[in-house]
VEXTITI-984696 format. One record per residue (C-alpha): residue number from 1; x negated, z, y negated; residue in one letter. Coordinates in steps of 0.5 Angstrom, whole numbers. Each point is the difference from the previous one (the first is absolute). Layout:
<nr:NUM; x:X; z:Z; y:Y; rest:a>
...
***
This chain:
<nr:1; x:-54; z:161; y:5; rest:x>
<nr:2; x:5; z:-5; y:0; rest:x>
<nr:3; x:-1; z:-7; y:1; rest:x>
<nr:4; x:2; z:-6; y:-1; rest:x>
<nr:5; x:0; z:-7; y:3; rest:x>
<nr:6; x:-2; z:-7; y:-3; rest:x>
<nr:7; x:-1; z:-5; y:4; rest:x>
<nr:8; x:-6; z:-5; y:-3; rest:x>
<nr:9; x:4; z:-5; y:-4; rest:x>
<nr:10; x:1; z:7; y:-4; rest:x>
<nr:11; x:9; z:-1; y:2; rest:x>
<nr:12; x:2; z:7; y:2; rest:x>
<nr:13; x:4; z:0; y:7; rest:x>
<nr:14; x:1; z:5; y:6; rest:x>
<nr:15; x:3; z:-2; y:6; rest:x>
<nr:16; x:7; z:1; y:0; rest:x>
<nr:17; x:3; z:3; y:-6; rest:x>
<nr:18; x:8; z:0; y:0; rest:x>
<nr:19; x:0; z:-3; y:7; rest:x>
<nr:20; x:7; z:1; y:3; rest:x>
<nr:21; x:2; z:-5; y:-4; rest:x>
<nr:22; x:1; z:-6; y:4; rest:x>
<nr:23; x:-4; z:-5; y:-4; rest:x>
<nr:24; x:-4; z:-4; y:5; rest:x>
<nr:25; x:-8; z:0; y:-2; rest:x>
<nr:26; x:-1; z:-6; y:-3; rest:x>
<nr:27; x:-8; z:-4; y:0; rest:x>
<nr:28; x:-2; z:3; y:-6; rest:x>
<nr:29; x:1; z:8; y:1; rest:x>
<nr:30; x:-2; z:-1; y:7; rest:x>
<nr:31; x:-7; z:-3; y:-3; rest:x>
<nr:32; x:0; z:7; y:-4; rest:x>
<nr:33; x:2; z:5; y:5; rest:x>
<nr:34; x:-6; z:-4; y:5; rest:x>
<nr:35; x:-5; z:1; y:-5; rest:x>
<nr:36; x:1; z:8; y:-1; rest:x>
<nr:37; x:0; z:1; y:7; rest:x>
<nr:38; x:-6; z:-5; y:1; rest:x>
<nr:39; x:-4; z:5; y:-4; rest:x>
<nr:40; x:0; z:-4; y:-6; rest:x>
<nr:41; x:3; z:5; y:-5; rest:x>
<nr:42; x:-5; z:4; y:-3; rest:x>
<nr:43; x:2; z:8; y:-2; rest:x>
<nr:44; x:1; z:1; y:-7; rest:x>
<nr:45; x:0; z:6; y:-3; rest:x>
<nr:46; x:7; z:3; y:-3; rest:x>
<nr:47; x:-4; z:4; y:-6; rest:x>
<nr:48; x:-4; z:-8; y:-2; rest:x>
<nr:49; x:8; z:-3; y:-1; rest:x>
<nr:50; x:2; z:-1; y:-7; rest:x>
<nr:51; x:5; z:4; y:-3; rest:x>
<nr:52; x:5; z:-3; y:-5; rest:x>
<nr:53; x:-2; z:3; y:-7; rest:x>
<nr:54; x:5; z:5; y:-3; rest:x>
<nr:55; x:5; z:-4; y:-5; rest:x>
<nr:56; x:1; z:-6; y:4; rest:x>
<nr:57; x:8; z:-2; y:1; rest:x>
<nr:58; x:2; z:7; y:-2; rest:x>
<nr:59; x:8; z:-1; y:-2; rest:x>
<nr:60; x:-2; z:-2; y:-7; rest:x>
<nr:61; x:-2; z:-6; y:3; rest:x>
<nr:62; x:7; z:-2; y:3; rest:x>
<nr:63; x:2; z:-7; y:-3; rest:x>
<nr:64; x:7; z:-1; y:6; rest:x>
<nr:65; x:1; z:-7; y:2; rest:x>
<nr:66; x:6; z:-4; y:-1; rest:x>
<nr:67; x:4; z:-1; y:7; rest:x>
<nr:68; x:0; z:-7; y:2; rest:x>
<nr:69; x:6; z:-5; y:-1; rest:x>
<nr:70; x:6; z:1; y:4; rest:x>
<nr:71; x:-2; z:8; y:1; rest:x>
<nr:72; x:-3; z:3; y:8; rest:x>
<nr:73; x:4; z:-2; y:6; rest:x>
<nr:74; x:-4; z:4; y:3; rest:x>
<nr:75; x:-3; z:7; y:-1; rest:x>
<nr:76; x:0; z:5; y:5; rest:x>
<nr:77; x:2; z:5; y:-5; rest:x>
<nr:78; x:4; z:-1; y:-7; rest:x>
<nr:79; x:-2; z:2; y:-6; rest:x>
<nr:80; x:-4; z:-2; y:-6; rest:x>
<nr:81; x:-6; z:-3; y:3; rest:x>
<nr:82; x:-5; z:4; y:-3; rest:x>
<nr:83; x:-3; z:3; y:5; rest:x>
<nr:84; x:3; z:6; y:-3; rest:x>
<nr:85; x:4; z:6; y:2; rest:x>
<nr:86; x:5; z:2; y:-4; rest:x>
<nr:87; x:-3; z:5; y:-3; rest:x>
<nr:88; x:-5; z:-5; y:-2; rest:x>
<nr:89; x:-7; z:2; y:4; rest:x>
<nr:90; x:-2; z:-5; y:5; rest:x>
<nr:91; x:3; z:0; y:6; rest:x>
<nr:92; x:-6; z:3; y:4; rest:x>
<nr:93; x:3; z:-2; y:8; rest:x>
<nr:94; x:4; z:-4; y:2; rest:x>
<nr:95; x:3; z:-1; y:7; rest:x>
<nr:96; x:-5; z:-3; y:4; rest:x>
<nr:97; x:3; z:-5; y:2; rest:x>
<nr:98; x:0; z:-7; y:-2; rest:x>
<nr:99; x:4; z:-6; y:-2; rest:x>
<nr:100; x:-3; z:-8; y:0; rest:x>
<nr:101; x:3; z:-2; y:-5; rest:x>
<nr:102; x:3; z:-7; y:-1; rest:x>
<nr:103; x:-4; z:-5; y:-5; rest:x>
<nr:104; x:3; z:-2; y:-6; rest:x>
<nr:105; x:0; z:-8; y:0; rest:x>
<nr:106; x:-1; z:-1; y:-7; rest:x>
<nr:107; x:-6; z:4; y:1; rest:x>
<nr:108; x:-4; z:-5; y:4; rest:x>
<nr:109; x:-4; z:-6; y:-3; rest:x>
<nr:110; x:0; z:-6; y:4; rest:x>
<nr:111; x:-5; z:2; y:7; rest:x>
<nr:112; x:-7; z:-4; y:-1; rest:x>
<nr:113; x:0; z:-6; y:6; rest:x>
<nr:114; x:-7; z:4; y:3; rest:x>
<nr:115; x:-3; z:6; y:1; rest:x>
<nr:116; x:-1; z:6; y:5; rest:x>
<nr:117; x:7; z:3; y:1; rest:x>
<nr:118; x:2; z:7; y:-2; rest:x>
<nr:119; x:5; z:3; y:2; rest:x>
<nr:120; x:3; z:6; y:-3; rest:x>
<nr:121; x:6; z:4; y:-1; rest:x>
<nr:122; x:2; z:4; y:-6; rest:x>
<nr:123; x:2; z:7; y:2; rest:x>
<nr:124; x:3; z:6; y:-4; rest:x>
<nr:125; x:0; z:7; y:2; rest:x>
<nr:126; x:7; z:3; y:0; rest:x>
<nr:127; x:2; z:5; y:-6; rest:x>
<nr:128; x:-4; z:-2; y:-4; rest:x>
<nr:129; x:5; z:-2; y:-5; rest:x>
<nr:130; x:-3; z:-7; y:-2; rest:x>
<nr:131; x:4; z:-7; y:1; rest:x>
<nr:132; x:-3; z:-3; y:5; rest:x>
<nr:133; x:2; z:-7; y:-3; rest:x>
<nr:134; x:-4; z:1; y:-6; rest:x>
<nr:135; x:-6; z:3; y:5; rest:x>
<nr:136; x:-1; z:-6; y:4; rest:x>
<nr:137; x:1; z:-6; y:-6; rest:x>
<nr:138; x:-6; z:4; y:-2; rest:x>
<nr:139; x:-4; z:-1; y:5; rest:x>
<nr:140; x:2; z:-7; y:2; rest:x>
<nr:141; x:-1; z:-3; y:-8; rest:x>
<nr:142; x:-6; z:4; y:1; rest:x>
<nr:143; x:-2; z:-3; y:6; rest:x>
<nr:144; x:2; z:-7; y:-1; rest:x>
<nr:145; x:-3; z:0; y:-7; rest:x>
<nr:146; x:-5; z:-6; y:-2; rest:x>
<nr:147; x:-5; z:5; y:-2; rest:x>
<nr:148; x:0; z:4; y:7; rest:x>
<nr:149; x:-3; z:0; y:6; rest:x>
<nr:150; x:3; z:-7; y:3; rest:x>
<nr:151; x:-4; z:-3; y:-7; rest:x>
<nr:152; x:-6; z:3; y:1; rest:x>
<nr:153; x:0; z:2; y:9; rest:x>
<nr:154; x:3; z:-6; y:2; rest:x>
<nr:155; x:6; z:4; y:3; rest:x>
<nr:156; x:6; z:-1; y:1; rest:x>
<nr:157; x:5; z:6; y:0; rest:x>
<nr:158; x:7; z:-1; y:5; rest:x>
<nr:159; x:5; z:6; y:-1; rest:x>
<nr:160; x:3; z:2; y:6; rest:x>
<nr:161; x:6; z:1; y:-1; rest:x>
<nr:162; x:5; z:7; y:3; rest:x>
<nr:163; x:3; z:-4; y:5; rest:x>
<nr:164; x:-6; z:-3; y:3; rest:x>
<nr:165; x:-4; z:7; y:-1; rest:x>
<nr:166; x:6; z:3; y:5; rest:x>
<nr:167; x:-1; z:-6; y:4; rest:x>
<nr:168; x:-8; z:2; y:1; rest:x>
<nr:169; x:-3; z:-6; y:-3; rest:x>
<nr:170; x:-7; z:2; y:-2; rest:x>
<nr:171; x:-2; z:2; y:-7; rest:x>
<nr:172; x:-7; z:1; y:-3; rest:x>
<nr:173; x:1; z:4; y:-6; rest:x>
<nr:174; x:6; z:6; y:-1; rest:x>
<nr:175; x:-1; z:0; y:-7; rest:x>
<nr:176; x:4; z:7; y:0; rest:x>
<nr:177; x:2; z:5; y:-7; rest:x>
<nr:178; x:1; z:7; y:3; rest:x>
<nr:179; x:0; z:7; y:-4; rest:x>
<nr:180; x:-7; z:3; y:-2; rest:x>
<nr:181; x:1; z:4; y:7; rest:x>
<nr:182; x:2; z:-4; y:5; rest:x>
<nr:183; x:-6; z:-4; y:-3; rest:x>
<nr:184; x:-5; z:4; y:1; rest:x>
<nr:185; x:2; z:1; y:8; rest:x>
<nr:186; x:0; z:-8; y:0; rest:x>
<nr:187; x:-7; z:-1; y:-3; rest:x>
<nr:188; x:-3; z:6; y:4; rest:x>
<nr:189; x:-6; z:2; y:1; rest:x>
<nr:190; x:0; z:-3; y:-7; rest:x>
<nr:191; x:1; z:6; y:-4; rest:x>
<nr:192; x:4; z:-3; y:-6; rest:x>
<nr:193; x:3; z:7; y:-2; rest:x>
<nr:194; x:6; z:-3; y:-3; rest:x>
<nr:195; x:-3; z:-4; y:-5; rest:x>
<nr:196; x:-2; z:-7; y:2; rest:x>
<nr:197; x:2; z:-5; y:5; rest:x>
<nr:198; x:-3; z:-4; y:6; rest:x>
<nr:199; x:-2; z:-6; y:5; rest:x>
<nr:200; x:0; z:4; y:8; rest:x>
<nr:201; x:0; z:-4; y:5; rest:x>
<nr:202; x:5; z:-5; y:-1; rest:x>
<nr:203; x:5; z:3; y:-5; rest:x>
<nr:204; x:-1; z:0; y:-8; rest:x>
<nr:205; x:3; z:6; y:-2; rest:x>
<nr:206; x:1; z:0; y:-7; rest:x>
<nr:207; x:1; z:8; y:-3; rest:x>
<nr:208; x:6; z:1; y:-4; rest:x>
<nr:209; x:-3; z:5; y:-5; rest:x>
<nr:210; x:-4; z:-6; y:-3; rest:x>
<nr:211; x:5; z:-6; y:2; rest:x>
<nr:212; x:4; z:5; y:-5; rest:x>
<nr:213; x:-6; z:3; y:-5; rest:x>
<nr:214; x:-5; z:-5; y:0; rest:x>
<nr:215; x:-7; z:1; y:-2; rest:x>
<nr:216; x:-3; z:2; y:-7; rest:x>
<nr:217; x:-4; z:-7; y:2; rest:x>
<nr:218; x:6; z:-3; y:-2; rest:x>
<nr:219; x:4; z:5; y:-5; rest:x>
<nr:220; x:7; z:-1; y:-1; rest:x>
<nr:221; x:0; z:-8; y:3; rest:x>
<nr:222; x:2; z:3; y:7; rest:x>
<nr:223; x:3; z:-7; y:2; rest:x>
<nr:224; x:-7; z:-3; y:0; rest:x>
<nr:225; x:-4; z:6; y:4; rest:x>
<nr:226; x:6; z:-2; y:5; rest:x>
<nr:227; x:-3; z:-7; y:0; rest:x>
<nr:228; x:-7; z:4; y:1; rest:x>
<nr:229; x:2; z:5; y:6; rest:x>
<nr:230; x:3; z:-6; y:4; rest:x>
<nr:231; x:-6; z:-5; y:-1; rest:x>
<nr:232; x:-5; z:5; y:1; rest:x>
<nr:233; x:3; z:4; y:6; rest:x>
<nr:234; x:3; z:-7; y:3; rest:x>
<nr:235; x:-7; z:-3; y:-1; rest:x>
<nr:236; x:-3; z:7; y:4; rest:x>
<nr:237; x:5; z:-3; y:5; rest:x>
<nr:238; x:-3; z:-7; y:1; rest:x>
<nr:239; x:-8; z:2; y:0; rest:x>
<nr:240; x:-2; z:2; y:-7; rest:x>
<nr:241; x:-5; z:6; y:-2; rest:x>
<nr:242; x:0; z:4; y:-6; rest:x>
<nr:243; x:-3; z:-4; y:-5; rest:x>
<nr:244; x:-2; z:4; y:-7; rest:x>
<nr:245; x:-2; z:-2; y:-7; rest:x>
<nr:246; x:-5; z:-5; y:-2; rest:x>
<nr:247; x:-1; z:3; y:-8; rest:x>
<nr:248; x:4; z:3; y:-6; rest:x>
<nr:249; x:4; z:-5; y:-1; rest:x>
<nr:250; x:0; z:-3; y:5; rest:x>
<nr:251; x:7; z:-2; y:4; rest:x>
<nr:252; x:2; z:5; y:5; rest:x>
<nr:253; x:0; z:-4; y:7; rest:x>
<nr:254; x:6; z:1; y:4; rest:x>
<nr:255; x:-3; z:4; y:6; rest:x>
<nr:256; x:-3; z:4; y:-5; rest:x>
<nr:257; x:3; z:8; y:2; rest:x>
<nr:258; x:3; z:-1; y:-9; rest:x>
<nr:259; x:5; z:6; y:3; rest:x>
<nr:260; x:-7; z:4; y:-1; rest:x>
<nr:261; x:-1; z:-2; y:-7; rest:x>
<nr:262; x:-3; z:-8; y:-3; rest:x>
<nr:263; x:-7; z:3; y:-1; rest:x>
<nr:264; x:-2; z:-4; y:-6; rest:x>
<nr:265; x:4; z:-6; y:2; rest:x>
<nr:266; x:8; z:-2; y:-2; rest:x>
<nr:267; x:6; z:0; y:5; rest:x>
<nr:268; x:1; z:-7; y:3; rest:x>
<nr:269; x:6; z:1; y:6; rest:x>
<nr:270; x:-2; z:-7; y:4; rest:x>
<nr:271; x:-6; z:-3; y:4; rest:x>
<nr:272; x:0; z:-7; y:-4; rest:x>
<nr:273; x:-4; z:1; y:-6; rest:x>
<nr:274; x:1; z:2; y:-7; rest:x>
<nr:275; x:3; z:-6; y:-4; rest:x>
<nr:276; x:-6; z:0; y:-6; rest:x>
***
């Protein structure tokens, strides 16, 4: 029987997926890696792992994001910048290899004057056909959101730009979007199978199957289950363990797996509480 291993804090994570990419290891992936090895990761049955239920971000579910002012400057492939081949399937491989793309300006709010500093870099797997200026406003307007994790955490996100990456500054989080095969690799031993998306030592690797699909938790609001995929798997990232629904009608907590279904609760995407 395959297995799978979890450390306690419940953040998937294996030693050294992608590692010939020369990203230095930062404090936070060191700290995962250590606690794997140190024998703090219980073996999790393959067969116990949800799975997504039939219907959730299915083609009928596509609502396509409009490009960001101005157009990509960036993306490694050009293209619609749907995810799409063109024959309109899902691009199920891209090239495995990966872009740090450089952060939008007018994506990021003000940083807050204190907190525990993580760095990130966002990162786009080549072929994919997704313009990489509207990936990474995404993840930095998400990021820098007040009702995200700086709010609730006491964190303070810094982007690391590609220049200072190539020059091996240190990086906590790669919040990476990559094909639904290259994600399984990243995420290995983590059977994701295609479908979904993970934290694993260090690298936030976000499945382009539900970047472009959704999931039914959301129906057709594609841009707020985006929000959702990156405040959960980010928090993942930052110490997080999986939290799950307190009651039919309750709000879903962000670190609730919604991917699966809402279990009763309705969808919220951010760790700040629900406006009443």
């Amino acid at each position: 029987m395959g297995l799978i291993l979890c450390i306690a804090a419940d953040i998937w994570s294996v030693s050294r997926a992608g590692a010939g990419e020369p990203v230095p290891e930062s404090a936070l992936s060191r700290a995962s890696r250590v606690a794997q090895l140190a024998g703090h990761a219980p073996a999790i049955s393959v067969d116990r792992l949800e799975r997504i239920p039939e219907g959730a971000g299915t083609d009928s579910q596509v609502s396509r994001s409009q490009p960001a002012a101005g157009g990509a400057t960036s993306s490694p492939v050009p293209g619609t910048g749907d995810g799409k081949d063109d024959k309109g399937a899902l691009i199920e491989s891209g090239s495995g290899r990966f872009t740090v793309v450089a952060m939008p300006p007018a994506a990021l709010r003000p940083e807050p004057k204190g907190g525990r500093v993580v760095r990130y870099t966002v990162e786009l797997e080549g072929g994919i056909d997704i313009r990489a200026e509207d990936f990474a406003a995404t993840v930095g307007t998400v990021l820098t959101d007040p009702r995200g994790w700086q709010a609730t955490d006491g964190v303070r996100f810094v982007d690391v730009s590609p220049a200072d990456a190539a020059k091996g500054a240190p990086v906590d989080l790669r919040i990476t979007l990559a094909s639904p095969g290259t994600t399984d690799r990243l995420c290995a031993p983590l059977e994701t199978r295609g479908q979904v998306s993970c934290h694993n030592a260090g690298r936030v690797v976000l499945n382009l199957r539900r970047w472009v699909l959704g999931a039914a938790a959301y129906g057709t609001d594609i841009a707020q289950y985006r929000v959702y995929l990156v405040n959960h798997e980010v928090g993942h990232g930052i110490g997080h363990a999986h939290a799950y629904c307190a009651g039919p009608g309750k709000v879903a907590p962000v670190m609730m797996q919604q991917t699966y279904g809402l279990k009763g609760c309705t969808a919220w995407p951010w760790p700040s509480p629900k406006p009443a």
